[in-house]
C-alpha positions as CSV (number, residue, x, y, z in Angstrom):
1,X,35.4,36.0,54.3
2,X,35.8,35.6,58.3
3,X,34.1,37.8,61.1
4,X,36.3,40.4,63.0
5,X,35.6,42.9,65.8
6,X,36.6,46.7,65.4
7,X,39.3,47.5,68.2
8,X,40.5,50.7,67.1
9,X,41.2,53.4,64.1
10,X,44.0,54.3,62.1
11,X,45.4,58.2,62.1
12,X,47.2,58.8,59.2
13,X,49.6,61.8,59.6
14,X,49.1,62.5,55.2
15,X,46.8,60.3,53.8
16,X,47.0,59.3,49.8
17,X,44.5,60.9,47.9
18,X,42.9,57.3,47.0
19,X,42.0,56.8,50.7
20,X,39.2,59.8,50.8
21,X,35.8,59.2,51.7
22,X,36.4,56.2,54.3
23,X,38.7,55.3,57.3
24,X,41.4,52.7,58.3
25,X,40.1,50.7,61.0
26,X,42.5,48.0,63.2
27,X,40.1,44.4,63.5
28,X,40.8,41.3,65.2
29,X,39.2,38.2,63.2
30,X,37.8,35.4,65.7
31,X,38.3,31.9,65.2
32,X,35.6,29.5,64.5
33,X,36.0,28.6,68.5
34,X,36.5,31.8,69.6
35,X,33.0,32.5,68.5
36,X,31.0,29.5,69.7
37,X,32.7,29.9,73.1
38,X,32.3,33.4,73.0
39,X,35.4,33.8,74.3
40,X,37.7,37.1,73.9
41,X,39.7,37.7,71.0
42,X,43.2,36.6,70.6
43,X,44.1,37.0,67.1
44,X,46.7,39.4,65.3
45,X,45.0,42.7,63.9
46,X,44.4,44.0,60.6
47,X,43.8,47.2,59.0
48,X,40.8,47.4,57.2
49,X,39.4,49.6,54.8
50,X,36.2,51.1,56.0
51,X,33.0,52.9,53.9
52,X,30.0,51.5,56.0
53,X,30.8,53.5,59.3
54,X,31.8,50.6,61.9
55,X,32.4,52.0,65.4
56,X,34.2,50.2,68.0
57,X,33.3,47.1,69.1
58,X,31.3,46.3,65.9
59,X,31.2,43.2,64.3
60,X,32.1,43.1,60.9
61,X,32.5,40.7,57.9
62,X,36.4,40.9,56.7
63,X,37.2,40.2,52.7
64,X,40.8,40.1,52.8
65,X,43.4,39.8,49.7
66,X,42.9,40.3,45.6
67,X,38.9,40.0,46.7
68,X,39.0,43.1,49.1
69,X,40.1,45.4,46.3
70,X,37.5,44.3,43.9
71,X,34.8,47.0,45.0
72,X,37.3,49.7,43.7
73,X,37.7,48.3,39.5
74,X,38.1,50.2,37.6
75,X,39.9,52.3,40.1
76,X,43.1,51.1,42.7
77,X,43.8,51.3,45.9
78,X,46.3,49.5,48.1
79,X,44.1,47.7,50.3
80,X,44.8,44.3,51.7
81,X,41.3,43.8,54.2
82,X,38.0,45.4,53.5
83,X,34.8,45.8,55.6
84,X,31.9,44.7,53.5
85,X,29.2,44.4,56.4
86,X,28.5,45.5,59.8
87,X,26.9,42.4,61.8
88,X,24.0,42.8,63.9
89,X,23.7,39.3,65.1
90,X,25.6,36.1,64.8
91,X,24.4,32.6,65.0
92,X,26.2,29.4,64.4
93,X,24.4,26.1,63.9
94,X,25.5,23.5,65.5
């Protein structure tokens, strides 16, 4: 699981019937440096499969692969990132 920020949404010109009830939201995961310097972020984005409601700018934690489809079993959907928490704060140890 990594941390990501929102940066945008996805609009879907026909959407498959599997992707009702959420939205497809574009995230940029940080680094581990990236967040200790607090730095901007630099990364490539993902599309990420969204239920909880992140807006833009939200932090979010990322599940990516085989693992972000697992809140769907029994059912499928082609998903490759999904958002299983919005962040309110984040502090690293040293």
């Amino acid at each position: 699981m990594r941390i990501a920020q929102i940066v945008g949404t996805v609009t879907l010109n026909e959407c498959h019937p599997s992707f009702a009830g959420a939205r497809l939201r574009l995230a940029v995961p940080f680094t581990c440096e990236e967040l200790a310097e607090g730095t901007p972020y630099r990364g490539d984005t993902v599309v990420v499969w969204d239920e909880l409601g992140a807006g833009i700018g939200s932090a979010i934690a990322l599940s990516e692969g085989p693992e972000a489809a697992q809140p769907f079993r029994p059912r499928i959907k082609p998903v490759d990132a999904y958002n299983a928490a919005i962040l309110d704060h984040i502090e690293l140890a040293d």
